[in-house]
C-alpha positions as CSV (number, residue, x, y, z in Angstrom):
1,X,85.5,262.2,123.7
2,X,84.8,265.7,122.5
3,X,87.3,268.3,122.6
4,X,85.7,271.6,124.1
5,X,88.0,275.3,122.7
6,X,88.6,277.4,125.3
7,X,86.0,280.0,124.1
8,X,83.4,277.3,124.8
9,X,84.5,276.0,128.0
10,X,85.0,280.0,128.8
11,X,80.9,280.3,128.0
12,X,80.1,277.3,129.5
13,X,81.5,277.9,132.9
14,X,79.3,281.3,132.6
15,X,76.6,279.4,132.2
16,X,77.1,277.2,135.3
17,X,77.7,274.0,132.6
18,X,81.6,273.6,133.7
19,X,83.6,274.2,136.4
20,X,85.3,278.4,137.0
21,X,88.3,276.8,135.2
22,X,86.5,275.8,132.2
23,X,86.9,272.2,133.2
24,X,84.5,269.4,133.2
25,X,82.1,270.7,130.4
26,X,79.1,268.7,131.4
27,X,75.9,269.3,128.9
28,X,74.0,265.9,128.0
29,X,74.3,262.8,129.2
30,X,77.6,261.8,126.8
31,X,79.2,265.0,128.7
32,X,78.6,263.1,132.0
33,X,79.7,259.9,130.8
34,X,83.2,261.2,130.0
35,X,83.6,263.1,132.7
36,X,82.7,260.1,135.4
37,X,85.7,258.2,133.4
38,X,87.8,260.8,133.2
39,X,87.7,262.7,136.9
40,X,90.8,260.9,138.1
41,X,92.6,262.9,136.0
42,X,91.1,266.2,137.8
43,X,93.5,268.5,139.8
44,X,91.3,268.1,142.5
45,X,89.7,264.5,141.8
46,X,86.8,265.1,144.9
47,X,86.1,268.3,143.5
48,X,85.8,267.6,140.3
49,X,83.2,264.3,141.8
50,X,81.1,266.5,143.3
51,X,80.7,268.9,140.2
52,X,79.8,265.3,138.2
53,X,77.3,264.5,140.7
54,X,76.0,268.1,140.8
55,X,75.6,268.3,137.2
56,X,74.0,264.6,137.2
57,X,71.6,266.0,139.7
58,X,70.6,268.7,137.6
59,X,70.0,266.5,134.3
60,X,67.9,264.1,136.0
61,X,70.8,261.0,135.2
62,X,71.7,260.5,138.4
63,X,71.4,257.1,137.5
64,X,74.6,257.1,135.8
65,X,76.6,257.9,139.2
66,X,79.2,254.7,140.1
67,X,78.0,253.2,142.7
68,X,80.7,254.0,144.9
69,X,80.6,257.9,145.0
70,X,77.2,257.4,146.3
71,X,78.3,255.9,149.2
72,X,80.5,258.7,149.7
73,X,83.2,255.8,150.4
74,X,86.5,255.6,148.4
75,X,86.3,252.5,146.4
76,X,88.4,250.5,148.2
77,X,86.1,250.9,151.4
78,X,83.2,250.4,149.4
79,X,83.4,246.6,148.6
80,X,81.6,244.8,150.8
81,X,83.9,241.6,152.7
82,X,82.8,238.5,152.8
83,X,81.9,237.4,156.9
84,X,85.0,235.2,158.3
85,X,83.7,231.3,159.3
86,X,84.1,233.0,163.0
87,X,81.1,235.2,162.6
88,X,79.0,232.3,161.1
89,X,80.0,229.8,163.9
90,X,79.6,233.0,166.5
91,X,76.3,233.7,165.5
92,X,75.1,229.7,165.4
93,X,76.2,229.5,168.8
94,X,74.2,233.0,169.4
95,X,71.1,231.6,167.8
96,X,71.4,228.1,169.6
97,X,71.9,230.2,173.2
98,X,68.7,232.2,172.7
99,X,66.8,229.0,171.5
């Protein structure tokens, strides 16, 4: 992971490539790719998400966005749950009514 000196993180923010604090230096695409690993870390993890995906956005890799912070969902939420054997029989018994 690169390490970024506080001068450059200073002209970065400036230059609307990292957040006012100098965090989240985002240039290139290896820039995103550490910062999607390492927003937990962040102060302010959903802030510091929507600065990836804004900076993403602005690269043209919005490709590289998890899944899951697309959906806007927190991962837990996000994974889809098998149906229980009560909504397969309920919806046999639906399709058999109807027929």
């Amino acid at each position: 992971m690169a390490e970024f000196k506080v001068a450059l993180r200073k002209k970065l923010s400036q230059e609307g490539e990292a957040l006012p604090d100098g965090s989240f230096p985002i240039r290139n695409e290896k820039d995103l790719k550490n910062a999607i690993s390492s927003y937990g870390r962040s102060k302010d993890p959903e802030k510091a998400k929507a600065w990836i995906k804004q900076r993403a956005k602005a690269l043209g890799l919005e490709k590289l966005i998890p899944e899951v912070w697309v959906s806007n969902m927190p991962a837990a939420k996000a994974v889809r749950k098998k149906p229980s054997n009560n909504q397969f029989v309920a919806k046999a018994v639906r399709k058999k009514v109807m027929n």
